[in-house]
C-alpha positions in Angstrom: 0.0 0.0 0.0 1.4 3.5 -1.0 0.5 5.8 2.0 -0.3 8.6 -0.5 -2.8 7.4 -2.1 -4.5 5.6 0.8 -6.8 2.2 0.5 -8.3 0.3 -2.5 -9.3 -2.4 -1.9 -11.9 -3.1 1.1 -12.6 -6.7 3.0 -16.1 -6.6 4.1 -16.3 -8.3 7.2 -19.6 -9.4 9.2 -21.8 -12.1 10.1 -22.8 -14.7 7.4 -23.5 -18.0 9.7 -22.5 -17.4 12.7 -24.5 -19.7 15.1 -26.1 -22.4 12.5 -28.4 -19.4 11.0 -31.0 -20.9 8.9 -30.9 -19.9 5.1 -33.4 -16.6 5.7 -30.4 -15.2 8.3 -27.5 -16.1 5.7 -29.5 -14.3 3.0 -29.9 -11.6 5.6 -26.5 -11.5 6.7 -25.2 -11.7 2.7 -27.9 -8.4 2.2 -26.1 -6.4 4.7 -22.5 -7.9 3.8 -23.4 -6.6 0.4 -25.0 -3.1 1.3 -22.0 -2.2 3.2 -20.1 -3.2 -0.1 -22.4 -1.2 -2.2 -21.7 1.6 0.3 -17.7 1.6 0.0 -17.9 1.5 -3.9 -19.8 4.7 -4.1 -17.2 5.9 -2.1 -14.1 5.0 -5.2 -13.1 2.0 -3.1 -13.2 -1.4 -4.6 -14.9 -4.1 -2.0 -14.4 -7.7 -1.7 -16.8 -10.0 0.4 -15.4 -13.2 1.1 -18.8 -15.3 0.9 -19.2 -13.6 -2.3 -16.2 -15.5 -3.6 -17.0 -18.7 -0.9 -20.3 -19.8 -2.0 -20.1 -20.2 -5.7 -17.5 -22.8 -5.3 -19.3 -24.2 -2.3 -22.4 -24.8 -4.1 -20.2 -26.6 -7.2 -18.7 -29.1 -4.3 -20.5 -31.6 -3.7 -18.8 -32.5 -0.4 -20.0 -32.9 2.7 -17.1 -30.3 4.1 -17.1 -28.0 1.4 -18.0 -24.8 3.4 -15.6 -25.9 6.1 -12.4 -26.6 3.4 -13.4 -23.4 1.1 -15.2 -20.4 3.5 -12.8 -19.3 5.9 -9.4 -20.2 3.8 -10.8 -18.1 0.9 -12.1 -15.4 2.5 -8.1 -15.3 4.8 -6.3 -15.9 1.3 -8.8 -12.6 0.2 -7.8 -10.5 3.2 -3.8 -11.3 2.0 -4.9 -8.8 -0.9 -7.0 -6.0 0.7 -5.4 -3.1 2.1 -8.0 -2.4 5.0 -11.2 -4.2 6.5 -15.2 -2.7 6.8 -16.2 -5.0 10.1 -20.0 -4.5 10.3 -22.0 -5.1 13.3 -22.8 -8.8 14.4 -21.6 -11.2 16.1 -18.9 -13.9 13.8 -16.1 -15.2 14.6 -15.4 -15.8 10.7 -15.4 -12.1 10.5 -13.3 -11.7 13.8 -11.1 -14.0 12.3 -10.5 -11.9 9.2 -10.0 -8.8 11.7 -7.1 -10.4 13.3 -5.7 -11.2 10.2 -5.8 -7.5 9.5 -4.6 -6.2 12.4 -1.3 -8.6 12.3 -0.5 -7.7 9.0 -0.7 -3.6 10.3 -3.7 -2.7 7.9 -6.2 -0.2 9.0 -9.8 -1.7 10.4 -13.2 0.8 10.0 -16.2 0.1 11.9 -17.7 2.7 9.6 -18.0 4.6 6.6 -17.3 7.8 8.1 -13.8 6.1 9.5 -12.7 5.2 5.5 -13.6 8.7 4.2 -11.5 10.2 7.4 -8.3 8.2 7.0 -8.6 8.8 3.1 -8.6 12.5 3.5 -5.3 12.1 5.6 -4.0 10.2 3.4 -4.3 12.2 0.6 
């Protein structure tokens, strides 16, 4: 990341199935994962959502383990790339997962809009 010219590339972290949610709370969970995306592109960032990337190959493995061998690795291999995290409200340890994964690599984590648009104007 060039410090002058501040963040890209967005993680969008947040609840997808945290505690067994049934299929309407996923698709819940995915709405909001993808408002908030929505949100940080009309911005000029570019975000990424991890389940966004997860499911289609999910749903193409017919495994029993599928979401446990491709979720969390794919959205962690993801977070490599990003330059910052967006963690939305909810409870997920997926998503806290991806936080710490930020935070040890020293790249910035918002909890809000507001927080990107600040620490792009310093950055400018």
């Amino acid at each position: 990341m060039e410090p002058s010219k501040g963040i890209k590339w967005i993680m969008i972290a947040g609840p997808y199935s945290s505690g067994g949610a049934r299929e309407a709370q996923r698709q819940k969970n995915l709405e909001a994962l993808n408002e908030a995306a929505l949100a940080v592109f009309e911005i000029g960032l570019t975000p990424v959502i991890g389940v966004n990337c997860a499911l289609p190959l999910i749903r193409s493995d017919s495994r029993p383990d599928a979401f446990d061998r491709i979720m969390m690795p794919l959205s962690l291999a993801m977070s490599e790339r990003c330059d910052a995290c967006l963690r939305i409200t909810g409870t997920s340890q997926g998503a806290d997962q991806e936080v710490e994964r930020f935070r040890k690599n020293k790249k910035p984590v918002f909890f809000s809009l507001d927080e990107i648009k600040e620490f792009q104007k310093k950055k400018s």
